[in-house]
C-alpha positions as protocol buffer text, in pm:
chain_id: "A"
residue {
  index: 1
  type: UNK
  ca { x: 0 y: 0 z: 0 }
}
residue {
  index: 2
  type: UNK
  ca { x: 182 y: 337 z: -117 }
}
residue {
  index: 3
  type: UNK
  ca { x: 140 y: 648 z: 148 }
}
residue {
  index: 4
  type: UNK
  ca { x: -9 y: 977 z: 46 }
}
residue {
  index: 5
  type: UNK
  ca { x: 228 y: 1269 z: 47 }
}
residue {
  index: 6
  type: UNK
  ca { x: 60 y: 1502 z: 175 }
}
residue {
  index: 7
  type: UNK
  ca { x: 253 y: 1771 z: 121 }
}
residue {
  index: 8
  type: UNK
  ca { x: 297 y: 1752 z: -226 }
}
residue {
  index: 9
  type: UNK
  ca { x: -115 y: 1698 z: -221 }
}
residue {
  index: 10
  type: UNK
  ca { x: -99 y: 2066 z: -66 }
}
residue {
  index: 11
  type: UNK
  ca { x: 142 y: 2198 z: -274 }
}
residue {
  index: 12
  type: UNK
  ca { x: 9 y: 2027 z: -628 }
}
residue {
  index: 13
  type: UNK
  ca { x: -406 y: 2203 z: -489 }
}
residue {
  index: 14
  type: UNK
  ca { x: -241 y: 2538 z: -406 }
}
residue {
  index: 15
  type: UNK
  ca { x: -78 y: 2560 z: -715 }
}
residue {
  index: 16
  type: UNK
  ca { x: -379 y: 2501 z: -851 }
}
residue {
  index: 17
  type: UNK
  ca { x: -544 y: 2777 z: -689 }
}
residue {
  index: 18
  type: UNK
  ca { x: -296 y: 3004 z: -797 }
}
residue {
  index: 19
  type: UNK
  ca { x: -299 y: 2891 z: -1135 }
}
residue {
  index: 20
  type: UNK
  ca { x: -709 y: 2936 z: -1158 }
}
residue {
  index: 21
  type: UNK
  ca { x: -688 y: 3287 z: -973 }
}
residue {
  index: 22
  type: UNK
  ca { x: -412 y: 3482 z: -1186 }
}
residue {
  index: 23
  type: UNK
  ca { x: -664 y: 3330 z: -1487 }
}
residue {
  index: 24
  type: UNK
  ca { x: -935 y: 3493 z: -1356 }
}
residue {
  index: 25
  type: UNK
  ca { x: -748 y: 3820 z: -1293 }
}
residue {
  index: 26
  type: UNK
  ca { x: -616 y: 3825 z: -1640 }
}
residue {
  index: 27
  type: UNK
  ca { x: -946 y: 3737 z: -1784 }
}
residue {
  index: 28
  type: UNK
  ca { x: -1104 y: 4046 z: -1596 }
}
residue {
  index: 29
  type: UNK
  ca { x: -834 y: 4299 z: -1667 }
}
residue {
  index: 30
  type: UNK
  ca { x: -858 y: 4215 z: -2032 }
}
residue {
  index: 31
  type: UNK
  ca { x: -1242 y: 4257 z: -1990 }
}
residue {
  index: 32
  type: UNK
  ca { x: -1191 y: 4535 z: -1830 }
}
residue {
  index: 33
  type: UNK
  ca { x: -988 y: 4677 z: -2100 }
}
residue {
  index: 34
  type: UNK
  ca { x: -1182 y: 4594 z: -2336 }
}
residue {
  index: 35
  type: UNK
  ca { x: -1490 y: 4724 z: -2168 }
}
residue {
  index: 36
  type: UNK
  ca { x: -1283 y: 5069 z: -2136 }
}
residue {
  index: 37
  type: UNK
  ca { x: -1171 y: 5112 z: -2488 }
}
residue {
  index: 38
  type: UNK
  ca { x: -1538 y: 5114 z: -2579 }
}
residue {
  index: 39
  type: UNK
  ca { x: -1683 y: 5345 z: -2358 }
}
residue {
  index: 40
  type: UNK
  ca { x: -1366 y: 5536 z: -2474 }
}
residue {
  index: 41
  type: UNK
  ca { x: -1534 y: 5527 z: -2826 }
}
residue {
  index: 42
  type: UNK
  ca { x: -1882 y: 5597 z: -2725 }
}
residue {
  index: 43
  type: UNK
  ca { x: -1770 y: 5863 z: -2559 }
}
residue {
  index: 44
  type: UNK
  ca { x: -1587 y: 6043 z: -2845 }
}
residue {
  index: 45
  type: UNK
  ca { x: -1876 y: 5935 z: -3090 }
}
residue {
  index: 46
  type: UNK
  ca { x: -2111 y: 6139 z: -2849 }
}
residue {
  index: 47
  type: UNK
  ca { x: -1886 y: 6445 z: -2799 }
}
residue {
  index: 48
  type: UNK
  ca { x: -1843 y: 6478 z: -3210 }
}
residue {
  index: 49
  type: UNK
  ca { x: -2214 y: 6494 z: -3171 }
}
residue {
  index: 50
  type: UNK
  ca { x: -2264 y: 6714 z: -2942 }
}
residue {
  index: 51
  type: UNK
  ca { x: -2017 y: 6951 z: -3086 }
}
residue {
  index: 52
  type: UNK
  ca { x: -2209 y: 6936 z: -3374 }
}
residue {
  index: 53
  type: UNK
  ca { x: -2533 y: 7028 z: -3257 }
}
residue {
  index: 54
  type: UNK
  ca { x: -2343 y: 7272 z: -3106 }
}
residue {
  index: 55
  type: UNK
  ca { x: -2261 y: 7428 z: -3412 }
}
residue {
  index: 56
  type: UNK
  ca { x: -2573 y: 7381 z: -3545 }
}
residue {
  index: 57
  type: UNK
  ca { x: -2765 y: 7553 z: -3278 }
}
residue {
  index: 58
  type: UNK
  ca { x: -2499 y: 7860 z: -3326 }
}
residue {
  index: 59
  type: UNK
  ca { x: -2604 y: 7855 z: -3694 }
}
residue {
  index: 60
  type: UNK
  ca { x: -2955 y: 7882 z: -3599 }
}
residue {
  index: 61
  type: UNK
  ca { x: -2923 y: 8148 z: -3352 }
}
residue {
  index: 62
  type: UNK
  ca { x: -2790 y: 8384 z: -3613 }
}
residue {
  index: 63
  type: UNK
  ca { x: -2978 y: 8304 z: -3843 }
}
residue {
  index: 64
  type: UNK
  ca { x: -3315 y: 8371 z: -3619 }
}
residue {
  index: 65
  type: UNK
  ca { x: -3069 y: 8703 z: -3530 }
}
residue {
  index: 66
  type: UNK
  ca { x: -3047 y: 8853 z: -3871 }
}
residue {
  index: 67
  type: UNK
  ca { x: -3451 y: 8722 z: -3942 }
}
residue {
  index: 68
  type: UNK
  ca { x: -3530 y: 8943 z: -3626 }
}
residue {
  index: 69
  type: UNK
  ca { x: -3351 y: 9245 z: -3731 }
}
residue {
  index: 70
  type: UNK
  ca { x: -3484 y: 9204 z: -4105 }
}
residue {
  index: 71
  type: UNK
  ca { x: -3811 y: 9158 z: -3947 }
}
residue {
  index: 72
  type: UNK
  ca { x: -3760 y: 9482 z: -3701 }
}
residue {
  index: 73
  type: UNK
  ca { x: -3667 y: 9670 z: -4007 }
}
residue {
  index: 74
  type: UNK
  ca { x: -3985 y: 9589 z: -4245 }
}
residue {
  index: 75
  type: UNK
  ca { x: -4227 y: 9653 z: -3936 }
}
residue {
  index: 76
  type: UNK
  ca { x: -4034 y: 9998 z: -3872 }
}
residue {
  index: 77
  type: UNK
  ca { x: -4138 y: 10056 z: -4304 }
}
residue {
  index: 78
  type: UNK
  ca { x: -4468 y: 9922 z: -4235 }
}
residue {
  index: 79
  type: UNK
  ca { x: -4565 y: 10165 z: -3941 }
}
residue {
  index: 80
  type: UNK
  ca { x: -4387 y: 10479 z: -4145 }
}
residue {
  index: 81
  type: UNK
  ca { x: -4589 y: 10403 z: -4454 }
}
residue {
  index: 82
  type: UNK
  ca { x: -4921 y: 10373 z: -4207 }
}
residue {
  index: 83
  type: UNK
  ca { x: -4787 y: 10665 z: -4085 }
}
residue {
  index: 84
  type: UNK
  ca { x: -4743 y: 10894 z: -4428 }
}
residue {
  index: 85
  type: UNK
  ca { x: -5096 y: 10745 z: -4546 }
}
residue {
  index: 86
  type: UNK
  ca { x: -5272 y: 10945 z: -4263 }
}
């Protein structure tokens, strides 16, 4: 009948362990990683688009600008012609 080493059981299930938990830890950093890079991406995708509305809203605002003072200037002609046709 052979005997059981028992300390080479221990060492042989610890190194075991060790094996299984830097796998895990590499696993989840890559994850991880991987996980960042994306966001990374969404991220810039979203602030390209909101420096584009950005723009686009500036556009807007002057052009509603100059339409007010265009407008402001044909109601100012309006009320002087009401005006001379008394």
């Amino acid at each position: 009948m052979e005997r059981v080493n028992w300390p080479m059981v221990g060492i042989q299930a610890a190194s075991t362990i060790v094996i299984i938990v830097v796998t895990l830890l590499t696993f989840t950093s890559q994850a991880n990683r991987t996980l960042r890079e994306e966001m990374s991406a969404e991220f810039t995708e979203i602030r390209t688009e909101f420096n584009a509305l950005g723009s686009e809203f500036s556009a807007l605002r002057t052009e509603v600008h100059d339409m007010n003072g265009r407008l402001g200037r044909v109601e100012g002609l309006l009320r002087l012609g009401a005006l001379s046709d008394e």
